[in-house]
N, C-alpha and C positions, 0 to 999 in steps of 0.2 A: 581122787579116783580118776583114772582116765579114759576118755571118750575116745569110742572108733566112729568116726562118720561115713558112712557108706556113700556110695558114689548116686545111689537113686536120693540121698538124702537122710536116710535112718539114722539113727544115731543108738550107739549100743555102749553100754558101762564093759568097759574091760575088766575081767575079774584078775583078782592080785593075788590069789591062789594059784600056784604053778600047775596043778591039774587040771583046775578049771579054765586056766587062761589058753593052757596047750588047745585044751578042746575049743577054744574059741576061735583060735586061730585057724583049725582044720577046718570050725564050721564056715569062718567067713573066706579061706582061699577056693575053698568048693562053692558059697555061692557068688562070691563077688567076683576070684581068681586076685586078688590081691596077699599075697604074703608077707603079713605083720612083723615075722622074724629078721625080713629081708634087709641088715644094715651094712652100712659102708663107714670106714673111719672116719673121710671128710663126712660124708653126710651125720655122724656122731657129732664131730668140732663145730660144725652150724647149730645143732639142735643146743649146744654147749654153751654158746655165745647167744642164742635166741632164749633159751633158759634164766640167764641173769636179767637181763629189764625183764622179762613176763613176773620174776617173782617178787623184784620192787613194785610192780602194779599192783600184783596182787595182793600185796603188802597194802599197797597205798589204799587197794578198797576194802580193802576188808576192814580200816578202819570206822567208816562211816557205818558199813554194815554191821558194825557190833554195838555201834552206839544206835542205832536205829532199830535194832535185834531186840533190843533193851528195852525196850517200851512200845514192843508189838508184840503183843500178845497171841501165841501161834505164828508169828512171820510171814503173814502173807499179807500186808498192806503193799499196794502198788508199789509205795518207794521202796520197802525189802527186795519184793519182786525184781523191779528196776534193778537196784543193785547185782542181784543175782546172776542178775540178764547179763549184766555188765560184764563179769567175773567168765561167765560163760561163752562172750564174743571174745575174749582175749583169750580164752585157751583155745579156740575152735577157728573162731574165725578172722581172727586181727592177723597182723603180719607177723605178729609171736604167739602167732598159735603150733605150737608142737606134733610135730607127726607122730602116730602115734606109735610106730614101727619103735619110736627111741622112749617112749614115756615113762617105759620101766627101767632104763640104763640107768646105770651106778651115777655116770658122766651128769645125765640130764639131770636126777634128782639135785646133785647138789650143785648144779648152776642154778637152779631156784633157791636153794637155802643160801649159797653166795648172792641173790640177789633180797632176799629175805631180811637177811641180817646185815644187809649195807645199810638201812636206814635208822635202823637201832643204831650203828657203832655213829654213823653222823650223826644222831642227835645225841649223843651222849661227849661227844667231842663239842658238839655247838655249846651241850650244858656245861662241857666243863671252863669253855671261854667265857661264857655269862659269870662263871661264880668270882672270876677277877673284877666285876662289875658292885662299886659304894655300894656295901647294902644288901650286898648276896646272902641270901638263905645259905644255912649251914645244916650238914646232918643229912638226914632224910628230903629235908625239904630243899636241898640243894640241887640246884641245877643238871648236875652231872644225874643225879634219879630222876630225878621229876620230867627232864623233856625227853628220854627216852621211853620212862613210865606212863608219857600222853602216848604213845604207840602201844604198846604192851595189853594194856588193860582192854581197850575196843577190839584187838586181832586176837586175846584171850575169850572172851565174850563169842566175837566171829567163830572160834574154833571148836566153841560148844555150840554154836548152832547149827555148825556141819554134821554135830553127831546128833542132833535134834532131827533135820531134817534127815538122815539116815533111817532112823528108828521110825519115822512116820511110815517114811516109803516099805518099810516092813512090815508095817500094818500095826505098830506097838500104837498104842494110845498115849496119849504125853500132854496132860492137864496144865492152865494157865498157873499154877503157882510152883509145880515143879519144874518148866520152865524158866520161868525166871529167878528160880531158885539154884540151875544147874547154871544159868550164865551170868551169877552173881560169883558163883563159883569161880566159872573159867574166865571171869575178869582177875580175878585174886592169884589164881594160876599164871596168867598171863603177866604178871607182875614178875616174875621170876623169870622171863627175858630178859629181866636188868640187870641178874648177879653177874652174869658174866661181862657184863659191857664195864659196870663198877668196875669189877677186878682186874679185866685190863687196863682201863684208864689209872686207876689205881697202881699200877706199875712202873707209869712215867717217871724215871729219876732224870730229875733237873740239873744234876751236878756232873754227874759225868756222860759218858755211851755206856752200855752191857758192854761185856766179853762177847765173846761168838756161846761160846759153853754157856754164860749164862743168860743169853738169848735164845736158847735151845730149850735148857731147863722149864725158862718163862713159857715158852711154846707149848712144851708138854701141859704143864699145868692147867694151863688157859685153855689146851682142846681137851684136856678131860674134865674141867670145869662146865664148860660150851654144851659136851658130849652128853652128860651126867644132866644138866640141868633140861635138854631138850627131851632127854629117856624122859625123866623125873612127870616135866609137866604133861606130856601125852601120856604117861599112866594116871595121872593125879586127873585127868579132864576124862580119860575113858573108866575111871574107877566113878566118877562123878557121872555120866550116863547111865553106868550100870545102879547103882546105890540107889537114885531118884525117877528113872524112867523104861530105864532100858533092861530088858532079861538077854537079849540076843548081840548087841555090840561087843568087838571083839574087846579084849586088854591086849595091852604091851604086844601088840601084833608085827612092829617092825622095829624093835628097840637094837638090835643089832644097828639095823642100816642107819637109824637116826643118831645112835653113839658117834659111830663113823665118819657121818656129812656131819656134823657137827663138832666133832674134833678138829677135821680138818681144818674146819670153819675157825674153829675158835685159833687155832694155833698160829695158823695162816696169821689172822689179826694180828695178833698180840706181835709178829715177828714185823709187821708192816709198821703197826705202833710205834715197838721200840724202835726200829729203824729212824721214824721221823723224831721222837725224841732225842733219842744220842747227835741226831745230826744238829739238830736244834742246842743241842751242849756244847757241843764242838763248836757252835757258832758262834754263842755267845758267849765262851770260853774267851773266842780267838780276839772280837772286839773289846772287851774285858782287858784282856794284851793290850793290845791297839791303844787302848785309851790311856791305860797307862805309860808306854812307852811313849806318846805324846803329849803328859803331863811332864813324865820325866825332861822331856827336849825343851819344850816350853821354859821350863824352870833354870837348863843350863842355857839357851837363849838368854833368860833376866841378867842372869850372872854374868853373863859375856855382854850384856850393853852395860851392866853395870862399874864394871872391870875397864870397860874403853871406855866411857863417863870419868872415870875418877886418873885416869892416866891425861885424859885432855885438861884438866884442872888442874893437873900438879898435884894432885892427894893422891895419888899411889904408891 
């Protein structure tokens, strides 16, 4: 959700309803004289590039917060608190904090999911250089799952306490066992961040580069995989609020836009992937060559000290 901070200091929830937000905007340029709507291209390309580190942060804390979430019952222990606090000075008031003129652009949203989803694909690249490592887990327990899977589960967990604390602020009641019943849930949900990192890594061919066309194809697949699993699990955690707690949280309320930023997302990937794979073929193609042709020299070298050895002795 995004904050408008007023210049005396208020702070007001911007509504993500296009009727409701319109009226927002006319209420705050009549009393602030600020108009929300007012954007510029550059001023878009900044919010764009300010966009991608706020959403690896937010990334990065929301993991504590879902493991902390977990074992606080109601979520108001200091260190939840804290956390929250945390989550809150980086959208508002750190140096990536977002204007809120842009918060609803197409642009911004997914400079956050590009930054969201950089720390999935690196740790699922770091697992998959572990699994070359005496002794690497195989399967599920492999690497290439499991260190992206340590992000997944805690930011699953995080993303059902956002709709925890929604429902509160609504006045819903929301008891300590369906609580932790619904972010036992959105841990499990959260898990299904991995399919898509799998299936790209999963693509890597060690033997040759893709074609263009079939780097294309790879593309497609990989953002409708990306796109398909990001729908998935925000219905799957808001079907989980609604079932255990919630009569009033919306469903599938932005499954469009989140197809979309995550297609891109995923395709984008997958074409950066192969990229570094094929070049990594071609490389070790070429040294593969290399080695060869200077076994081959090597060996006519023998032959040629050979050949002038046995001419200096009179045996030729």
């Amino acid at each position: 959700m995004s904050i408008y901070k007023a210049p005396d200091g208020s702070k007001y929830n911007i509504p993500s309803e296009p009727n409701e937000r319109a009226q927002f905007v006319v209420a705050v340029k009549e009393k602030y004289g600020e108009d929300l709507d007012q954007t510029t291209a550059l001023g878009q390309v900044g919010e764009f590039a300010k966009a991608i580190p706020r959403g690896a942060a937010g990334l990065a804390l929301d993991v504590p917060t879902g493991i902390v979430g977990l074992f606080d019952i109601g979520n108001d222990s200091n260190l939840y608190k804290g956390l929250e606090g945390l989550q809150d000075k980086l959208r508002e008031d750190s140096i990536l904090a977002g204007d809120p003129a842009y918060a609803d652009k197409f642009s911004t949203k997914l400079g956050e999911g590009i930054g969201s989803f950089g720390p999935f694909l690196g740790a699922g690249l770091v697992g998959r250089a572990l699994t070359k490592a005496p002794g690497a887990a195989k399967g599920i327990l492999s690497p290439t799952f499991t260190a992206p899977a340590a992000l997944a589960v805690p930011t699953g967990i995080a993303a059902q306490g956002d709709r925890l604390q929604m429902a509160r602020e609504m006045g819903e009641d929301v008891g300590g066992l369906a609580e932790t019943t619904a972010e036992l849930f959105g841990g499990v949900i959260g898990l299904t961040e991995v399919l898509p990192i799998a299936n790209i890594l999963g693509k890597v061919h060690k033997n040759a580069p893709l074609s263009a066309k079939e780097k294309l194809v790879s593309a497609l697949q990989s953002g409708a995989a990306e796109g398909g699993q990001e729908v998935a699990a925000s219905i799957l955690q808001d079907l989980t609020a609604r079932g255990l707690y919630s009569d009033e949280l919306p469903i599938g309320e932005s499954m469009f836009e989140e197809f979309t930023i995550g297609g891109i997302i995923g395709g984008a990937a997958d074409l950066v992937v192969s990229s570094m794979a094929g070049k990594k073929a071609v490389r070790d193609k070429q040294m593969e060559e290399e080695g060869l042709r200077a076994e081959e020299k090597k060996e006519q070298l023998i032959l040629a000290k050979k050949a002038e050895l046995a001419q200096e002795q009179g045996n030729t």
